[in-house]
Backbone as a printed PyTorch tensor [residue, N CA C, xyz], in Angstrom:
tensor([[[ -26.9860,  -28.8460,  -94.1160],
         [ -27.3750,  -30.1950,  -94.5440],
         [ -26.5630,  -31.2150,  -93.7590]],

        [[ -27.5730,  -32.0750,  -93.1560],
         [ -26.3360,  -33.2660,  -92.7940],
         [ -26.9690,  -34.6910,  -92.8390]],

        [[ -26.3750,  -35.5740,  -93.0800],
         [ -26.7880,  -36.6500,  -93.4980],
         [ -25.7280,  -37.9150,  -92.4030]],

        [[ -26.6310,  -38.6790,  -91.8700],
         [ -26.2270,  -39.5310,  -90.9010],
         [ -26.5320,  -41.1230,  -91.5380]],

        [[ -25.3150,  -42.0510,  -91.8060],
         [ -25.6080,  -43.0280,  -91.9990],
         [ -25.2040,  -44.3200,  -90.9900]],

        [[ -26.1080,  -45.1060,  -91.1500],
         [ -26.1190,  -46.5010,  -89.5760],
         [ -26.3910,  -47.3980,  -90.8010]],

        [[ -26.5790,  -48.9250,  -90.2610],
         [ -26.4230,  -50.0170,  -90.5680],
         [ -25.7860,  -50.8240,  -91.0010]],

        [[ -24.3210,  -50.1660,  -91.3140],
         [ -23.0240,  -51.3440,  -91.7950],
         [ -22.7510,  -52.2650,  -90.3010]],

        [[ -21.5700,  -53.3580,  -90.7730],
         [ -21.2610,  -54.5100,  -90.1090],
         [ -20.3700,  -55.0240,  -90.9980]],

        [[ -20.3830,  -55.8960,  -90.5480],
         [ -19.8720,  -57.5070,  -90.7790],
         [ -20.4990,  -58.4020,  -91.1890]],

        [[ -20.8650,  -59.0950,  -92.3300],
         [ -21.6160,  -59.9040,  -92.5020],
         [ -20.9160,  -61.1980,  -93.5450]],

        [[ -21.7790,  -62.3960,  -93.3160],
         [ -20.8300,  -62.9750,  -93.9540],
         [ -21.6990,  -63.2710,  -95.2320]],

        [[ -20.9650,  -63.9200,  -96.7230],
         [ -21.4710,  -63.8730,  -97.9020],
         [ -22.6580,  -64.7790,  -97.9890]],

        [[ -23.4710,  -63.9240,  -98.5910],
         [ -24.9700,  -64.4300,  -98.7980],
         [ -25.8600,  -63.5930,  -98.1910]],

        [[ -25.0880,  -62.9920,  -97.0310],
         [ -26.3450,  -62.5410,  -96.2980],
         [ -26.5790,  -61.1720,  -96.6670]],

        [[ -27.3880,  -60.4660,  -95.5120],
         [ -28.1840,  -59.2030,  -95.4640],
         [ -27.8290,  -58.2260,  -94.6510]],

        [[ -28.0890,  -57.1220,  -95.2080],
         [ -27.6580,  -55.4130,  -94.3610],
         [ -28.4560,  -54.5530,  -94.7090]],

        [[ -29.2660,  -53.7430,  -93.9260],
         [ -30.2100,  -52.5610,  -94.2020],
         [ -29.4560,  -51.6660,  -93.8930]],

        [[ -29.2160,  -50.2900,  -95.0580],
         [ -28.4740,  -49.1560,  -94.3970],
         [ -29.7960,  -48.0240,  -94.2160]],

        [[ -29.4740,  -46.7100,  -93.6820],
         [ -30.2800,  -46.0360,  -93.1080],
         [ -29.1770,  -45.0070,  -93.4740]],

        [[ -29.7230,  -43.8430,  -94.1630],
         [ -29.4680,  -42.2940,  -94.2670],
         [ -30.5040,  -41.1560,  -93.4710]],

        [[ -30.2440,  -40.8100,  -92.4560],
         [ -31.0920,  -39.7760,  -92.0180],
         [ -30.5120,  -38.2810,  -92.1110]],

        [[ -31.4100,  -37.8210,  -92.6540],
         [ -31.1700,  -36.3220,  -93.4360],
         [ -32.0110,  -35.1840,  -92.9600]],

        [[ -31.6870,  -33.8300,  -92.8060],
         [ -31.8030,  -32.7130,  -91.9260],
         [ -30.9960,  -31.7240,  -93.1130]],

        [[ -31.9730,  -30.3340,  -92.5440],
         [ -31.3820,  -29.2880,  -92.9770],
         [ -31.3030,  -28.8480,  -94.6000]],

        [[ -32.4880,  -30.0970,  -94.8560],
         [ -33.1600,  -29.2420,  -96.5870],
         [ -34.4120,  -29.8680,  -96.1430]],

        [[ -35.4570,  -29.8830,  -97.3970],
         [ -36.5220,  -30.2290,  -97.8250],
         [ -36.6630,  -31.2470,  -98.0010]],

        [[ -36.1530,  -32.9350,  -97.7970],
         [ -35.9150,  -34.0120,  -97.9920],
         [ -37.3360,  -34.5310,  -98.8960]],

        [[ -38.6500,  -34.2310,  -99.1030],
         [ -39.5050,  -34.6970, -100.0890],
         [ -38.9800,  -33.7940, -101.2150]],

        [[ -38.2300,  -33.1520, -101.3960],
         [ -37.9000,  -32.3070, -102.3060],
         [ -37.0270,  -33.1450, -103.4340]],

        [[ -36.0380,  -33.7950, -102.8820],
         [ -34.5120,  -34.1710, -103.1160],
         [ -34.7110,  -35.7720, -103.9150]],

        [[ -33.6360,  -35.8990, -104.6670],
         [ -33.9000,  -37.2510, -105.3200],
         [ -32.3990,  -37.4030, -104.0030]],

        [[ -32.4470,  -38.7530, -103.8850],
         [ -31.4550,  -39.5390, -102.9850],
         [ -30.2670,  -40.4220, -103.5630]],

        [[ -29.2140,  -40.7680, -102.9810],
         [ -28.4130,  -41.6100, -103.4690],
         [ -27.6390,  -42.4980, -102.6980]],

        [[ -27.1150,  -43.3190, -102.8290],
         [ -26.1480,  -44.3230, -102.2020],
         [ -24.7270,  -44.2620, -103.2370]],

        [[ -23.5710,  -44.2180, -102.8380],
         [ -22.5160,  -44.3970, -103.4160],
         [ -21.6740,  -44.9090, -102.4520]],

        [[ -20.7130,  -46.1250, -103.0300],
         [ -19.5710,  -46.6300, -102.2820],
         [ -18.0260,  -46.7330, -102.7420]],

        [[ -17.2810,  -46.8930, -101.6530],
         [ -15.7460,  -46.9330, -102.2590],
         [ -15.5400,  -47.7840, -101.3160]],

        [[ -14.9640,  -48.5430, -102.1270],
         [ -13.4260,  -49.5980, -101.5380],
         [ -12.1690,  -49.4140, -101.5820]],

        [[ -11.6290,  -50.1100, -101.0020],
         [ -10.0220,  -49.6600, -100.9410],
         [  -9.1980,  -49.7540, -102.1930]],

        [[  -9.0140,  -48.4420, -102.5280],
         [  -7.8980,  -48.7010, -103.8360],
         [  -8.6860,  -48.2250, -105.0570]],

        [[ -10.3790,  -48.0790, -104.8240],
         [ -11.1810,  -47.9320, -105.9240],
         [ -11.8440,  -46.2980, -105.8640]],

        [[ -12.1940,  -45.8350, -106.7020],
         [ -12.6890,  -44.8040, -107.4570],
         [ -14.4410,  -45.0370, -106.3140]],

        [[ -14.6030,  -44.1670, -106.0970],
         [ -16.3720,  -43.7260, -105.1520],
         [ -16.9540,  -44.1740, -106.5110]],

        [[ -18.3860,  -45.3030, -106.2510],
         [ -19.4140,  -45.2550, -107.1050],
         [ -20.5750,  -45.3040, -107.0120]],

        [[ -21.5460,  -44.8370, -107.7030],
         [ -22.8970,  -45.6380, -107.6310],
         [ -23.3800,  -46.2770, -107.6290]],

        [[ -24.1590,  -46.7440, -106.8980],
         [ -24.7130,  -47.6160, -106.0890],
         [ -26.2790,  -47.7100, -106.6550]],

        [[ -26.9150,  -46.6610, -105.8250],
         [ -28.3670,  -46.6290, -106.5370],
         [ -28.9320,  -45.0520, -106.0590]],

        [[ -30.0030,  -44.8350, -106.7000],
         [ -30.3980,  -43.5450, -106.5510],
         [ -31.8870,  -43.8050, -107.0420]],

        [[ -32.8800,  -42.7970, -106.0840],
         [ -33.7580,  -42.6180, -106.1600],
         [ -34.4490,  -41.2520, -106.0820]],

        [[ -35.5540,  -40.9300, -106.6580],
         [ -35.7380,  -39.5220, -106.9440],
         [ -37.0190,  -39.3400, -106.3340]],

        [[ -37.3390,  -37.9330, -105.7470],
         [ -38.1170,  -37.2180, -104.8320],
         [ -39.1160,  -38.1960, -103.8930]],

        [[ -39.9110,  -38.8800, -104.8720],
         [ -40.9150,  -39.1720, -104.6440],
         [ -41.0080,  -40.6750, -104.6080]],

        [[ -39.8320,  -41.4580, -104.5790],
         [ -39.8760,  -42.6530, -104.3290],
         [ -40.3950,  -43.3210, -105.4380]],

        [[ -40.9260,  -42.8310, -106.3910],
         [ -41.1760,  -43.6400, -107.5580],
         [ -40.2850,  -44.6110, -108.2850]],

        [[ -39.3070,  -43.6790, -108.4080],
         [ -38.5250,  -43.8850, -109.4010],
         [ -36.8220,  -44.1280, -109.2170]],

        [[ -35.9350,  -45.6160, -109.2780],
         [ -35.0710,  -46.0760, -108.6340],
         [ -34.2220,  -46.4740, -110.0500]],

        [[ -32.8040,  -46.3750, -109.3290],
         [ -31.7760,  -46.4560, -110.3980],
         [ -30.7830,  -47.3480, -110.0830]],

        [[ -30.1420,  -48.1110, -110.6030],
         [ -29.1060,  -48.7430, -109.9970],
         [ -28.0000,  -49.4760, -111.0060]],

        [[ -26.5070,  -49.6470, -110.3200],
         [ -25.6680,  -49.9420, -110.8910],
         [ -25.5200,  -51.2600, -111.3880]],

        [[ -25.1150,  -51.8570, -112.2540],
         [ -25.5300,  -53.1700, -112.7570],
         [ -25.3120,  -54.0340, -111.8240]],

        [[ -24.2230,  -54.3700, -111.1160],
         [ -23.4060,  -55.4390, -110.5220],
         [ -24.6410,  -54.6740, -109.1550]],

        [[ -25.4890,  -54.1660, -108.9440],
         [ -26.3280,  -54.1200, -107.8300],
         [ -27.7610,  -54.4910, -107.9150]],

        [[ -28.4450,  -54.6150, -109.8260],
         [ -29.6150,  -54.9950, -109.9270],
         [ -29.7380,  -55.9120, -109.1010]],

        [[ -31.1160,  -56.5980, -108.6590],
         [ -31.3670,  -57.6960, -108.1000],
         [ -31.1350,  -58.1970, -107.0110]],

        [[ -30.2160,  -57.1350, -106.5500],
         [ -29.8870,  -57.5130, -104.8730],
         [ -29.8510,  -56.3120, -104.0890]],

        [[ -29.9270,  -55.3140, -104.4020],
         [ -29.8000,  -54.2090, -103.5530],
         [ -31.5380,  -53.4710, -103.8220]],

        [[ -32.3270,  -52.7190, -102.5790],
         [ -33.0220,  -51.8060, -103.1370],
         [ -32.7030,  -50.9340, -101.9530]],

        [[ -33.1810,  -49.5350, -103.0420],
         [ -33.2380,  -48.4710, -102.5970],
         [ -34.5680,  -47.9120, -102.1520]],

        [[ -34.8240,  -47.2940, -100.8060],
         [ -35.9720,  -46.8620, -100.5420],
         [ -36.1230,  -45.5710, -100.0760]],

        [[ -37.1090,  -44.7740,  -99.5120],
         [ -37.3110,  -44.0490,  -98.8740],
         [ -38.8670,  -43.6510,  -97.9270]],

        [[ -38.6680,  -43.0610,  -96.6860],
         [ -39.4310,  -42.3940,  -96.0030],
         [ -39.2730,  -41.0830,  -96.1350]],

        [[ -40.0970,  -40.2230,  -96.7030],
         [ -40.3930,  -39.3760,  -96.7270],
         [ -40.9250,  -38.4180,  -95.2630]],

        [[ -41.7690,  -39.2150,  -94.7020],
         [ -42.0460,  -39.0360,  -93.5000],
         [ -41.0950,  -38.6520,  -92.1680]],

        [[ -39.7910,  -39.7840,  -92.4560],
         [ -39.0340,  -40.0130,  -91.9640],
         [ -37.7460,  -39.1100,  -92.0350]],

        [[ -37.7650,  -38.4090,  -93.5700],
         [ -36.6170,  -37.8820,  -94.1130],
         [ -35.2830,  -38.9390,  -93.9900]],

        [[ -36.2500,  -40.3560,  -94.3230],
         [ -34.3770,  -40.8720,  -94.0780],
         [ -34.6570,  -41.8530,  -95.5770]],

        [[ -33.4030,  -42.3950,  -95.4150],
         [ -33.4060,  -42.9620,  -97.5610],
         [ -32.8000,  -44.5850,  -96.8230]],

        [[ -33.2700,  -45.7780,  -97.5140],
         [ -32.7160,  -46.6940,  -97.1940],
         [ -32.3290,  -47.8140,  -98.2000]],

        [[ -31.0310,  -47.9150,  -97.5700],
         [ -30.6950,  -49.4060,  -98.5210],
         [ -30.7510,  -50.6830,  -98.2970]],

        [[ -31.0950,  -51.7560,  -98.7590],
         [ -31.4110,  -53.1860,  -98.4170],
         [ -30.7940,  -53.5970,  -99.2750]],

        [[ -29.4470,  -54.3850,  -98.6530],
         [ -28.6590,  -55.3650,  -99.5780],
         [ -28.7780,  -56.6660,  -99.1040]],

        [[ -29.2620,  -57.8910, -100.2440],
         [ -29.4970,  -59.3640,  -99.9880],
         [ -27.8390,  -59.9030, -100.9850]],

        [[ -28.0070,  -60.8820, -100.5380],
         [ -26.9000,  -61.3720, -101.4160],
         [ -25.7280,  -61.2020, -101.6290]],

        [[ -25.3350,  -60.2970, -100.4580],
         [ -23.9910,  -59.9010, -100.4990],
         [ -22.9590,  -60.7480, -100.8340]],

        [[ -21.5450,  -59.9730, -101.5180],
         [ -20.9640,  -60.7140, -101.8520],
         [ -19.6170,  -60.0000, -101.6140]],

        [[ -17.9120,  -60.9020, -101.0110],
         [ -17.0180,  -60.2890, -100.3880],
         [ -16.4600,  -59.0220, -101.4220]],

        [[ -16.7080,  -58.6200, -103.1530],
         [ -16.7140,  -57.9380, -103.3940],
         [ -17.5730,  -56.2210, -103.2740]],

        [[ -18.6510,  -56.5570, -102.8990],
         [ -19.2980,  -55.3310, -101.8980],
         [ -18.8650,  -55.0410, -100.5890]],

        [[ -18.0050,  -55.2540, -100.3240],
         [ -17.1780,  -54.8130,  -98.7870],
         [ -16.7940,  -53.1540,  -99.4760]],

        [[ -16.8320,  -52.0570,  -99.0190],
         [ -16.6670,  -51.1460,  -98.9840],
         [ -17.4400,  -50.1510,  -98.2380]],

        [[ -16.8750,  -48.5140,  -98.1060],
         [ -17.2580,  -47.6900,  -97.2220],
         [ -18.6410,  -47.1510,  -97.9850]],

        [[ -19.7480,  -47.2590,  -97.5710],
         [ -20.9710,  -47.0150,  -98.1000],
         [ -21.5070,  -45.3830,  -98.2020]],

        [[ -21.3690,  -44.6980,  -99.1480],
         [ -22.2310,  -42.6150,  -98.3340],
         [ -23.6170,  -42.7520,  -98.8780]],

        [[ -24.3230,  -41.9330,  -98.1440],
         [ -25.2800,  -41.4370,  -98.2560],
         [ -25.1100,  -39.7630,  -98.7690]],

        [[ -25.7400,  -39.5610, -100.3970],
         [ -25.4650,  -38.5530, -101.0320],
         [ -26.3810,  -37.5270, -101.5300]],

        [[ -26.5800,  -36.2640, -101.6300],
         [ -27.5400,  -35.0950, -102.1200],
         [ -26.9720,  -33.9640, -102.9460]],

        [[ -27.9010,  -33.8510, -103.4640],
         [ -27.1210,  -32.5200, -104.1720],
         [ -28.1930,  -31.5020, -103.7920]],

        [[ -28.2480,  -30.1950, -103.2410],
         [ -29.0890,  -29.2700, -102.8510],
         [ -28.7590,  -28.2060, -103.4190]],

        [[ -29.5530,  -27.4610, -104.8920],
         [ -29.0090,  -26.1610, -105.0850],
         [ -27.8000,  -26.3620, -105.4640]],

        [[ -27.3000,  -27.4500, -106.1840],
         [ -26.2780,  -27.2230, -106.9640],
         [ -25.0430,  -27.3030, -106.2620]],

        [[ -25.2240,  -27.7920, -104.6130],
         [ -23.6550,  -27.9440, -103.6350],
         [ -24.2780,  -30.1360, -103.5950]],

        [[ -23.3050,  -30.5940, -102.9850],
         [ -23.3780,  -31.5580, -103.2730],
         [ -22.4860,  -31.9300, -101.5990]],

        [[ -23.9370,  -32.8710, -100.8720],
         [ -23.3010,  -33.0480,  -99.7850],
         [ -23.0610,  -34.6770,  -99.7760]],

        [[ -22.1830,  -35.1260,  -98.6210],
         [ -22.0970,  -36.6260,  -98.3190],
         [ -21.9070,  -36.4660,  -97.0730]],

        [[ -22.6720,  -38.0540,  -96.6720],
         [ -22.3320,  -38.7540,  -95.1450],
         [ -21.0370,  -38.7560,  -94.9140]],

        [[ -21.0310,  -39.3780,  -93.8330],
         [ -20.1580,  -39.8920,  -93.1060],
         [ -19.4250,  -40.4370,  -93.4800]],

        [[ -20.3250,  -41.7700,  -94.3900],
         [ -20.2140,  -43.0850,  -94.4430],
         [ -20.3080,  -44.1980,  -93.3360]],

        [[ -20.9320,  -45.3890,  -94.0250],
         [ -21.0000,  -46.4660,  -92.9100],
         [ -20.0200,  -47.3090,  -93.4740]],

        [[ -19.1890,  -48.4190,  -92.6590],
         [ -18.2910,  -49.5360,  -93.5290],
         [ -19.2850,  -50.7570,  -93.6690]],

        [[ -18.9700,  -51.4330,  -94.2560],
         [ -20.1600,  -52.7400,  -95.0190],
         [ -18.8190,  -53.7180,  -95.0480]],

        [[ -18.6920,  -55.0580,  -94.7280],
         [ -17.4900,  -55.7870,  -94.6660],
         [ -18.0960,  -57.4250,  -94.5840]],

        [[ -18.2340,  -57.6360,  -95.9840],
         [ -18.1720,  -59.1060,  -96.3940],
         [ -17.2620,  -59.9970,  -96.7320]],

        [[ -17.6280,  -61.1990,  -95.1070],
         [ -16.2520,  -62.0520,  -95.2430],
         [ -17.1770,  -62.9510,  -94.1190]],

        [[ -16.0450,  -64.4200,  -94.9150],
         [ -16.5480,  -65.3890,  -93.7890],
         [ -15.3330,  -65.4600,  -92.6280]]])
């Protein structure tokens, strides 16, 4: 399993960042998806999560309304769209799966809101 994440930066508050998880080495229409982040000093959290089929999306409060979660299926890749950023969402962003009960993560991308 490996999972590749792109689209962090620098951005300054208010604005916008699309992240991108591209995933290999399971069944990716199979898999519900996730986003989780950590900042410095803080505990890894959830972010948002979405399940197999793109229907169906979950998310952490302080992310309703400004973040969505998507996916290509086609694509095997999972994506995040954050509007509204704010210098408290600065943190290292993963892209997350659980396959069969092992539980993989990205890389991570960094996300860094500041003027």
């Amino acid at each position: 399993v490996q999972l590749v994440e792109s689209g962090g930066g620098l951005v300054q508050p208010g604005g916008s960042l699309r992240l991108s998880c591209a995933a290999s080495g399971f069944t990716f229409s199979r898999q519900g998806m996730s986003w989780y982040r950590q900042a410095p000093g803080k505990e890894r959290e959830l972010v948002a999560e979405i399940d197999s089929g793109g229907s169906s999306t979950n998310y952490a409060d302080s992310m309703k309304g400004r973040f969505t979660i998507s996916r290509d299926n086609a694509k095997n890749t999972v994506y995040l769209q954050m509007n509204s950023l704010k210098p408290e969402d600065t943190a290292v962003y993963y892209c997350y799966v659980r396959v069969r009960q092992t539980r993989y993560w990205g890389q991570g991308t960094q996300v860094t809101v500041s003027s």
